[in-house]
C-alpha positions as CSV (number, residue, x, y, z in Angstrom):
1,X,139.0,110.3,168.7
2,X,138.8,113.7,166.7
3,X,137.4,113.1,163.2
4,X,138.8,115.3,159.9
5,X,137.2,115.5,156.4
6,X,139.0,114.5,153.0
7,X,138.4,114.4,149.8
8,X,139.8,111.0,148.1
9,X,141.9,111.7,144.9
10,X,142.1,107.8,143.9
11,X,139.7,105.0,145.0
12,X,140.0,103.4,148.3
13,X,138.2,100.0,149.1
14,X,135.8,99.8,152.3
15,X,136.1,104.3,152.2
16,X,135.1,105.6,149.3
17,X,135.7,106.5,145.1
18,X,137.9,109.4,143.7
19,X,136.4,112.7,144.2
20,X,134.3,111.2,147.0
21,X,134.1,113.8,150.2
22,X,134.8,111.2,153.9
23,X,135.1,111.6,157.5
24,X,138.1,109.7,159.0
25,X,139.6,109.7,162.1
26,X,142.9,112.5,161.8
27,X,145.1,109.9,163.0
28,X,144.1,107.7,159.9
29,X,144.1,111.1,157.5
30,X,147.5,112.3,158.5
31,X,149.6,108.6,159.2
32,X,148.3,107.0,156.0
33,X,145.8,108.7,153.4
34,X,147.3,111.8,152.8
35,X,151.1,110.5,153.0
36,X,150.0,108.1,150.3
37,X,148.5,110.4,148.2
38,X,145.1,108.6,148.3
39,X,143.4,112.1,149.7
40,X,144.2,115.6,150.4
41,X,142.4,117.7,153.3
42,X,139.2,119.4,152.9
43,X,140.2,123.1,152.4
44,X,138.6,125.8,150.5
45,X,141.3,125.6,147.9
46,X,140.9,122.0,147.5
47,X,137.4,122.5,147.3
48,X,137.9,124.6,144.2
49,X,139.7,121.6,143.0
50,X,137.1,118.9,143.4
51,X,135.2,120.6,140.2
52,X,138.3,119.3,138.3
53,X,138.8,116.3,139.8
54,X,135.2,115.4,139.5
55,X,135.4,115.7,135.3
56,X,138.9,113.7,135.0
57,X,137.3,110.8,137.0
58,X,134.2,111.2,134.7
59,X,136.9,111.4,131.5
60,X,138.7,108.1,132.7
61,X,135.5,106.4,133.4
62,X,134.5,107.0,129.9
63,X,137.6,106.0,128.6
64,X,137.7,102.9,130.9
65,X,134.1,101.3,130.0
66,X,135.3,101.7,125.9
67,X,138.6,100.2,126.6
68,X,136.6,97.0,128.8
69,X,134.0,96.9,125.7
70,X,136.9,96.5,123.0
71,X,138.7,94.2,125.0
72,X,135.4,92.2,125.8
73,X,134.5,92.0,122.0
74,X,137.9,90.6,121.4
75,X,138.1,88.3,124.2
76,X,134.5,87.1,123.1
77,X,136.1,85.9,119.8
78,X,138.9,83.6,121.0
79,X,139.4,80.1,123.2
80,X,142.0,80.0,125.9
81,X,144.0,76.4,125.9
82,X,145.0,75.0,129.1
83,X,147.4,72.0,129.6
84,X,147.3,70.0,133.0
85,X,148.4,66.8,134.5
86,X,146.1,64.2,134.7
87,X,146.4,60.5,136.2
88,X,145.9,57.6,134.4
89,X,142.3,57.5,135.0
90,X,142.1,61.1,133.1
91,X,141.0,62.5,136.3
92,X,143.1,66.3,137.1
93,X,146.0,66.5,139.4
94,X,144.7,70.1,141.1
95,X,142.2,72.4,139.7
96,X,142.3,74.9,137.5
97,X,141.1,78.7,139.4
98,X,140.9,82.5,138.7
99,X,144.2,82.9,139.0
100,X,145.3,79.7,136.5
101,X,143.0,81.5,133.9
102,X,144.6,84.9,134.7
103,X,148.2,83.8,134.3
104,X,147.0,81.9,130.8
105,X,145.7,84.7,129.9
106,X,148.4,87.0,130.3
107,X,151.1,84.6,128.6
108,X,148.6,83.1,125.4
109,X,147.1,86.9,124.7
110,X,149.4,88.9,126.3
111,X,145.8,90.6,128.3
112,X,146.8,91.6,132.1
113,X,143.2,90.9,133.8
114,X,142.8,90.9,137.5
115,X,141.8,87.9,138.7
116,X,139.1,89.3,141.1
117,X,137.3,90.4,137.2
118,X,137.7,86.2,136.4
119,X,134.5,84.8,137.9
120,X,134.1,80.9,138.7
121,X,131.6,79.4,141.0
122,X,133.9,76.9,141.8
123,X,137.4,75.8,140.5
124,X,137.6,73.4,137.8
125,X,138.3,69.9,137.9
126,X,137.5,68.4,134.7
127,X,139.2,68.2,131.5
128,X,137.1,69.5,128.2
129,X,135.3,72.6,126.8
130,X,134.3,75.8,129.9
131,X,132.8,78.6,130.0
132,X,134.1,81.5,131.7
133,X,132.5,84.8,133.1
134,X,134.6,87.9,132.7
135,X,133.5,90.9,134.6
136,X,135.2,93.7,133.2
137,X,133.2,96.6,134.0
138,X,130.3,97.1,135.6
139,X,128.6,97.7,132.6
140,X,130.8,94.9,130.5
141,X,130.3,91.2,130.8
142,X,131.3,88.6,128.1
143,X,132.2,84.5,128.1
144,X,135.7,83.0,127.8
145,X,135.6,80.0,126.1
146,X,137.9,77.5,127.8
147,X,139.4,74.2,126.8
148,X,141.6,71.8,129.6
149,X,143.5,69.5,127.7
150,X,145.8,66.4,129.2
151,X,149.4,66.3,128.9
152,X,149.5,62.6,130.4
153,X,149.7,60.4,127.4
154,X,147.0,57.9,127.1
155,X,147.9,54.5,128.1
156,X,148.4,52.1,124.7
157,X,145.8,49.6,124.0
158,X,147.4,46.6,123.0
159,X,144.4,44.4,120.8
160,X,143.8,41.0,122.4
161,X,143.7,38.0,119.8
162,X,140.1,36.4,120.2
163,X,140.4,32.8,120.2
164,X,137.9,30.5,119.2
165,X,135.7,29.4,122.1
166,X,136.3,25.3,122.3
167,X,132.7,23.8,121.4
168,X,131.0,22.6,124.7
169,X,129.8,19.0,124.2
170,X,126.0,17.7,124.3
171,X,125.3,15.3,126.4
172,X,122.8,12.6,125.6
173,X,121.9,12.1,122.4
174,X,124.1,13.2,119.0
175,X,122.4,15.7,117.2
176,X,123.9,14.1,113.9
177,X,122.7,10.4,114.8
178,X,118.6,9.7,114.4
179,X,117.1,8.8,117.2
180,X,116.0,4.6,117.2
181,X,112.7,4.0,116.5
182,X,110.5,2.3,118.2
183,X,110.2,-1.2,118.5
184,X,106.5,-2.6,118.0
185,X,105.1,-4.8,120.5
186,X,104.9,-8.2,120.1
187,X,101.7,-9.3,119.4
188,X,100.4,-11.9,123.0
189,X,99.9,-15.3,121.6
190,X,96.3,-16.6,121.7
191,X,95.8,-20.2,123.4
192,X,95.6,-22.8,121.2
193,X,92.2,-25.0,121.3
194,X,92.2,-28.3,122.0
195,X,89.8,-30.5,120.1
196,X,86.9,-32.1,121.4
197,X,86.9,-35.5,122.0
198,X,90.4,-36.0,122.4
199,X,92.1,-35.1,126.1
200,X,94.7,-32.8,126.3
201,X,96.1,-35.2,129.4
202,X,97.4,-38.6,129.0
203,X,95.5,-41.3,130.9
């Protein structure tokens, strides 16, 4: 397969940046790069204009990391307010992703952000207070603060009268009546003597 060189006039994912000089098969180079007007062939007189190209991609650049920083600064200062359906238990119907934040952002603050600049370890699935990474430039990195609010209305708590607990009875003994007290034991009753001289027995 015959190989051609190019120079890239706009940036091209898994090939290469503006200006950059790449080897590409011609097939690729003539069906899809240059027709697109991603890159124009290597020639002497395009050569001459990678000099110029090279200084407008270092012009936008500039332009591109002061843009990210204003818009970072700005970004930094406000908190994004998301609505979702929740059950009754408060628990979130779905989950809220790069792309939820995205859209929110570009209908709240009227910012168009691409999503792959939103980063989330993991989509969200709780209600209450986020924070978000935005990667705007390589250079430029702030925090979104993010609230997730429910639009199920609570459930109403309706009070419960408390009524009086019925007394449980004691058993046994009244607390109010004194206990008896004791009877004392009867003394035993000592035998009489008999007197002397006269039987107790009849003859």
């Amino acid at each position: 397969m015959s190989k051609t060189e190019v120079i890239l006039v706009r940036n091209v994912v898994g090939l290469g940046a503006e200006t950059d000089q790449v080897k590409v098969s011609a097939g690729y180079a003539r069906n899809y790069l240059i027709p697109e007007g991603l890159a124009i062939p290597l020639t002497g007189a395009n050569k001459r204009r990678l000099e110029v190209l090279r200084q407008r991609r270092a012009e936008r650049e500039v332009n591109e990391l002061n843009s990210m920083s204003e818009l970072g600064k700005s970004l930094a200062k406000v908190t994004l307010t998301l609505s979702v359906k929740t059950g009754e238990d408060g628990k979130m119907f779905g989950s809220v992703t790069s792309g939820t934040v995205a859209d929110a952002l570009k209908t709240q603050l009227d910012v168009q952000l691409d999503k792959k600049k939103i980063h989330l370890e993991k989509p969200i699935h709780s209600l209450g207070e986020h924070e978000v990474e935005l990667r705007l430039h390589s250079e430029v990195k702030v925090t979104l603060k993010l609230i997730i609010k429910s639009t199920t209305p609570l459930p109403e708590v309706v009070p419960v009268e408390k009524k009086d607990a019925p007394r449980a009875e004691k058993r046994g003994k009244r607390a109010e009546e004194p206990a008896p007290e004791p009877t004392p034991a009867k003394k035993s009753e000592e035998p009489k003597e008999t007197k002397k001289g006269k039987p107790s027995g009849k003859k």
